[in-house]
N, C-alpha and C positions, 0 to 999 in steps of 0.2 A: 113325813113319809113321802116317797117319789110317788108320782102317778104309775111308773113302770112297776111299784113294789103295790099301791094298792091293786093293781088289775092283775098279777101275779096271785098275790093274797086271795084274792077273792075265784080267779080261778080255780085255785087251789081246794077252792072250798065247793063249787058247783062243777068243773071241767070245761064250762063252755061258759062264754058270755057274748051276746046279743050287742054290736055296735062297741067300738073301739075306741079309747082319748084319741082325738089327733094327733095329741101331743108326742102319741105310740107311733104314727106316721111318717111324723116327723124324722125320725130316726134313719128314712132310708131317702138318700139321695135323689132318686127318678122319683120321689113324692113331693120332697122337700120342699120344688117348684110351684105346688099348685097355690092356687090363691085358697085363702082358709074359708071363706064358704065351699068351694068346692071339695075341700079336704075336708069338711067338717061333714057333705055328703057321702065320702067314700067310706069316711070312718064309719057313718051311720049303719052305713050298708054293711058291711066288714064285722063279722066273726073271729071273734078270739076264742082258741080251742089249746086244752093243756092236754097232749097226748102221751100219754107213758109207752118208754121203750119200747121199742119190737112191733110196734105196730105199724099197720101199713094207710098210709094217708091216701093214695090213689094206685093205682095198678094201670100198668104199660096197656093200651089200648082202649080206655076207657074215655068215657068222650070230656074232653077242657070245657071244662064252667067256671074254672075260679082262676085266680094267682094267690100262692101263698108268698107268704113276709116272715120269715123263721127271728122270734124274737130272743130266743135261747133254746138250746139241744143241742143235735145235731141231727143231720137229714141224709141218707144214704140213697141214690139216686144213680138204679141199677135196669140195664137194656139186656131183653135176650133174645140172642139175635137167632136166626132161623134155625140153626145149626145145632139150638141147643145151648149156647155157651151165652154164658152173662158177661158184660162190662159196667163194672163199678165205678161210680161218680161221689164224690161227696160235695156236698156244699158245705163251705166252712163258714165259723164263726157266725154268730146273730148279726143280724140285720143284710139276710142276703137272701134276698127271693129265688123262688125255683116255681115251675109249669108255666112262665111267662114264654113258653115257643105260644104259646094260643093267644096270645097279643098279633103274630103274625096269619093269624087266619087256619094255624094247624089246627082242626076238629076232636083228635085224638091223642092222649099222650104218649109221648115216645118213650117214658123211662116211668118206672115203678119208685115210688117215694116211700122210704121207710125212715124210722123213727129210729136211730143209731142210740140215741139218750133220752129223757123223758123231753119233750118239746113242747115252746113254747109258740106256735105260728096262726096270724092273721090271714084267713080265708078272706078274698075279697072276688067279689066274682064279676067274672069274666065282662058282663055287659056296662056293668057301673063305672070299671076300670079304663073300659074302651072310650064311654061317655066323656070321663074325664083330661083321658088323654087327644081326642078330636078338641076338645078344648080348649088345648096349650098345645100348640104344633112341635113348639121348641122340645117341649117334656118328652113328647112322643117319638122325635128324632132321636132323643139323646136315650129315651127306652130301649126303641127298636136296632140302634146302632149297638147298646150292649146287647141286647138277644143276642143277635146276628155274630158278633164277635165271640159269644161264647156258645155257639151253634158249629161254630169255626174251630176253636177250640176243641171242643168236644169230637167235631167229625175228626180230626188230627189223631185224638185216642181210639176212634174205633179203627180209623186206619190202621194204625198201630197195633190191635188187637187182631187183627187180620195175619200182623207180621210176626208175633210173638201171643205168647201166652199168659194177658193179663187178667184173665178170669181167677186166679187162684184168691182164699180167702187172705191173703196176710198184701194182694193190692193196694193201694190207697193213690188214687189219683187227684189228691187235692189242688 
């Protein structure tokens, strides 16, 4: 049996567990780097949480304490901007982090996080995170260049959302 299928399993059976395999870590590239005492830290600190459908992981303005690590679901990652009107985000496939803008110093979150499928995601929070990336300069270039790019990204569809009308439910900005 995988390590991936006993921490699944065992989820499955309590909803939340208390420190994470590494080996679950591993799995995502901007981690992949770290030397394994330090990884074997972050995992420690890191929360693994089985959230069923529909539910909402964090809410747009609420203050950044963690990064999540989506291990399986799906995560709908939705902004309402002043005017009333929502702009939908998804983050696709496992093993793709989201609320990583608070690695750049953002205090508060810009997009509302919901649960599209039942999900699988690694809460690590925010300070343990920061710790580990002052630690590897390299990891932390190559973290904060993906933010940034997909900060970029993302500002390109709000643009757009300005120009058209992509609030409607049948959206999908993957």
């Amino acid at each position: 049996m995988s390590v991936a299928t006993m921490s699944t399993r065992k989820l499955q059976a309590v909803g939340r567990m208390e420190g994470v395999n590494p080996s679950l870590l591993r799995c995502y590239s901007r981690l992949g780097g770290l030397p394994e005492t330090l990884l074997e830290r972050v995992a420690r600190g890191s929360e693994c949480q089985l959230i069923p459908a529909g539910n909402t992981i964090y809410t747009q303005d609420d203050g950044a304490d963690a990064v999540y690590l989506l291990l399986d679901g799906g995560i709908r990652l939705e902004h309402r901007e002043t005017d009333g009107g929502v702009v939908k985000f998804h983050v696709v496939g496992p093993h793709a982090s989201f609320g990583d803008v608070a690695l750049l110093g953002e205090p508060r979150r810009y997009y509302t996080a919901n649960t599209d499928a039942t999900s699988i995601v690694i809460r690590t929070p925010l300070a343990l995170l920061r710790e580990a990336l002052i630690a590897n300069p390299e990891l932390a270039q190559a973290w904060i260049h993906a933010v940034t790019s997909d900060l970029e990204r993302r500002g390109h569809m709000l643009a757009r959302s300005a120009r058209h009308d992509i609030t409607s439910p049948a959206y999908d900005a993957a």
